[in-house]
MARTITOR-640930 format. One record per residue (C-alpha): residue in one letter; z negated, x negated, y negated. Coordinates in steps of 0.5 Angstrom, whole numbers, plus 500, padded with zeros to 3 digits. Each point is the difference from the previous one (the first is absolute). Layout:
AZXY...
END
This chain:
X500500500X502498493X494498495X501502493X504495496X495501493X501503494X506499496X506502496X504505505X493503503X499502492X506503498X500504507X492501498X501503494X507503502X496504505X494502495X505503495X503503506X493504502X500501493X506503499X499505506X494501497X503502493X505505503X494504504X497500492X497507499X501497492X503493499X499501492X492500501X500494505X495495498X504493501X494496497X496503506X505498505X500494497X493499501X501502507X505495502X496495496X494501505X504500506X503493499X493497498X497504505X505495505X501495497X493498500X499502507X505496502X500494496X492500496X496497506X494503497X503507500X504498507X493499502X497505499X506505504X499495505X493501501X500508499X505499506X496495504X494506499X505505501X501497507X494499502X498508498X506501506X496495504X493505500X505506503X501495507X492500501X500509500X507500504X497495506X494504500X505506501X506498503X497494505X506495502X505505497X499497493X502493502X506499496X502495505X503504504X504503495X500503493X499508500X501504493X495505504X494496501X500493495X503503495X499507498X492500501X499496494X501505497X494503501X496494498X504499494X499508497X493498502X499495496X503503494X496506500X493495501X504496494X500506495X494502503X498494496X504499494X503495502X506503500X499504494X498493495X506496503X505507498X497500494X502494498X507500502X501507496X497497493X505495501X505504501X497505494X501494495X507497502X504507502X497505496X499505505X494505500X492498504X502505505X507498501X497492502X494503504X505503505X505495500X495494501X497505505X506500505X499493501X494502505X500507501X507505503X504503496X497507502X493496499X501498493X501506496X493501502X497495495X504505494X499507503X496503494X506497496X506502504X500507498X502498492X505494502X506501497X507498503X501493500X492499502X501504505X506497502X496493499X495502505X505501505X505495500X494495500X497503506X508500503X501492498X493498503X497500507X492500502X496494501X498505506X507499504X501493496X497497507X505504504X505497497X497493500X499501507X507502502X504494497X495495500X499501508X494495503X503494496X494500495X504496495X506505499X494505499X498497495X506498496X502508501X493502498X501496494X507503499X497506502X495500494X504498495X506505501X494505499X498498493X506498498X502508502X494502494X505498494X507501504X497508501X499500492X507497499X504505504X496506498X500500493X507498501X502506504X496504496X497498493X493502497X504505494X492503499X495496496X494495504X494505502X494495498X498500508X498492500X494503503X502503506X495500505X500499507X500506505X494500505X501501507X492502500X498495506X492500500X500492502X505496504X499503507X503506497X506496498X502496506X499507503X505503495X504495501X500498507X502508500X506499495X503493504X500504507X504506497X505495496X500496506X503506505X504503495X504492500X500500507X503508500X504498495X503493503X502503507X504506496X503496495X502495505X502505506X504503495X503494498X502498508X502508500X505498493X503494504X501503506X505504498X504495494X499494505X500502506X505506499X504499494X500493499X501499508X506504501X504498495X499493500X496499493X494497503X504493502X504500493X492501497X498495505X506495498X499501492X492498500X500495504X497503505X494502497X501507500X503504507X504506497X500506496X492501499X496504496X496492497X508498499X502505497X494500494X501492500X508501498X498506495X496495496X502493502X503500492X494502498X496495503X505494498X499502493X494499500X498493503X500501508X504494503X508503502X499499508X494504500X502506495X502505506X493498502X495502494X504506498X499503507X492499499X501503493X504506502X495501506X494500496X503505496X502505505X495498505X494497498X498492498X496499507X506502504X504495495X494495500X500500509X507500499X501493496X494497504X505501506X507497497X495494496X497498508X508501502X501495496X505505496X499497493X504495498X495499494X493500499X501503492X503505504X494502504X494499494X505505495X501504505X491500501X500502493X506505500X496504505X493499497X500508497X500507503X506503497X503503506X502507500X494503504X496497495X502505495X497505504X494497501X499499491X503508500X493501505X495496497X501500493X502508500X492501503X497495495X505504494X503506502X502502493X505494501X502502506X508502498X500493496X499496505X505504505X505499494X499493499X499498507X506497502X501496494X493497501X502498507X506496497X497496496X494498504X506497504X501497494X495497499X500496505X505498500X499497493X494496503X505498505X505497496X495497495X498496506X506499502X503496493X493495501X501498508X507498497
END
């Protein structure tokens, strides 16, 4: 596999032709391009690059990720304690990795953790924080900068909870806020599923994922802001909300939040797997008959086989989605020998669900698939987030609870928010891109 050459002049031309492009998209889905803030959006993409430049080349700030990393790593070590004392011999990962066993019951650890953290106000300190600082740099509301900051830690379901007493008087471009971040982030709760799954059992792929990992997720807090008020631009005056206070789960003491939280990791956990098996099951059911059929009968597999080389073996559903957005993919950075490849992720992310294109970019880069390790990193970022189209059910549900009045708002939007929480990650993906070079 190819390592990245460094940055320079080409990796930035097609760096910033692919930030403009994102732009660009996000420009043509404005609900009002007059009113778009482009010194917000500056202060956005300013963030963003600092944030990678710092964590890629200030050996403190490198440091730093690594060791949150290292720790993060750690944390998924503890869960192999619980699944010994559960499963015996089965959580040997000797005999094997299984998604299943070793990957997806670090998800109830993690969601465990996090409900202990918020219990503690850790979480709360550590997003507050961030969501003064974006305050001040990106002139957004209090509310605004507590939900985004919040997606770092909590789902998108999850983190509206922190501004419910506020949802209810959100206006458009708010609203629409809250729901592309949720769409552009992930929760650290399934962070460690996902860290799992690329890494394996080698503890320094873990680790270089999970400090990939940790940074898409902060970089993803800014982008969100970009996009959205981009797609759809604050056009009613700043509520001073700068003190918005935090939701509270009501936990008497911190029995009551591992409780709590063990209890919401078991569900997330089963409707992953539930998930998993229907949407791969489907997507076998999809090849069957475009591969095995289609492309069997009338000779299009062996001209597919014949054009990429081997890499893919006819007309199925990943090659279809790889050929759909492989320009796309070269315009914003990704080596031209793996474009068909990260364009297939991307577009089985979005119509299926990221874990489906995580384990399907574990698998190609364990086959030695990808020509490029650039491909693989942009491809963790361009993954990092929960736009897909299930998703927007999931908002319409959570957030049509917390804020009934909304409810049609956010029916209407639901679609746009999907397309530019896609978006977001994509940006992450391209700025990272521009740096490895």
């Amino acid at each position: 596999m190819i390592e990245s050459t460094g940055f320079g002049i080409m990796s930035l031309i097609r760096g910033v032709t692919g930030v403009l492009a994102v732009l660009l998209i996000s420009y043509i889905l404005s609900y009002d391009r007059k009113r778009i803030d482009w010194k917000l959006v500056g202060g956005g993409l300013l963030i963003q690059v600092i944030l990678a430049l710092s964590i890629l080349y200030i050996p403190l700030v490198g440091s730093l990720f690594e060791s949150l990393g290292i720790v993060f790593v750690k944390m998924m070590d503890f869960t192999n304690a619980g699944l010994e004392f559960l499963l015996g011999p089965y959580a040997d990962k000797a005999a094997g990795f299984s998604f299943l066993l070793h990957s997806l019951p670090i998800v109830i650890f993690f969601s465990a953790l996090v409900s202990i953290f918020y219990h503690w106000g850790i979480i709360q300190r550590v997003v507050g924080a961030l969501s003064w600082l974006l305050r001040k740099v990106m002139n957004i509301s209090g509310t605004e900068g507590l939900v985004s900051c919040g997606n770092i830690f909590l789902g998108m379901t999850e983190s509206p909870v922190l501004i419910k007493n506020y949802l209810p008087t959100m206006n458009r471009s708010e609203l629409f806020l809250v729901m592309v971040s949720g769409m552009g982030t992930i929760a650290g709760s399934v962070m460690g599923s996902y860290v799992g799954m690329l890494g394996g059992t080698d503890p320094a792929s873990q680790q270089m994922f999970a400090t990939h990992l940790l940074t898409a997720s902060v970089m993803a807090v800014p982008g969100s802001i970009v996009i959205a008020k981009v797609v759809c631009p604050q056009t009613e005056p700043i509520k001073d909300d700068n003190k918005a206070k935090w939701g509270d789960e009501g936990h008497a003491n911190v029995l009551g939040a591992i409780s709590s939280g063990t209890v919401t990791g078991v569900k997330l956990m089963t409707n992953i797997a539930a998930m998993l098996l229907v949407f791969i099951s489907l997507v076998a059911m999809v090849n069957y008959v475009t591969n095995d059929i289609i492309g069997h009968y009338t000779g299009i597999n062996d001209w597919i086989a014949r054009i990429t080389d081997g890499k893919s073996d006819g007309l199925t559903f990943q090659f279809i989605l790889g050929a759909v957005t492989a320009p796309f993919m070269w315009l914003i950075g990704v080596p031209s020998d793996d474009v068909m490849l990260v364009g297939s992720l991307l577009g089985q992310k979005t119509i299926l669900n990221e874990f489906v294109a995580y384990f399907q970019l574990q698998q190609w880069r364990d086959a030695g698939m990808f020509i490029s390790q650039k491909s693989v990193i942009m491809a963790t970022y361009l993954l990092c987030g929960f736009a897909n189209i299930s998703s927007i059910g999931i908002l319409l549900g959570g957030l049509g609870v917390l804020a009934p009045e909304k409810k049609d708002l956010i029916s209407r939007v639901g679609f746009r928010a999907m397309i530019a929480g896609a978006l977001v990650s994509v940006l992450s993906a391209t700025i990272i891109g521009m740096i490895l070079g």
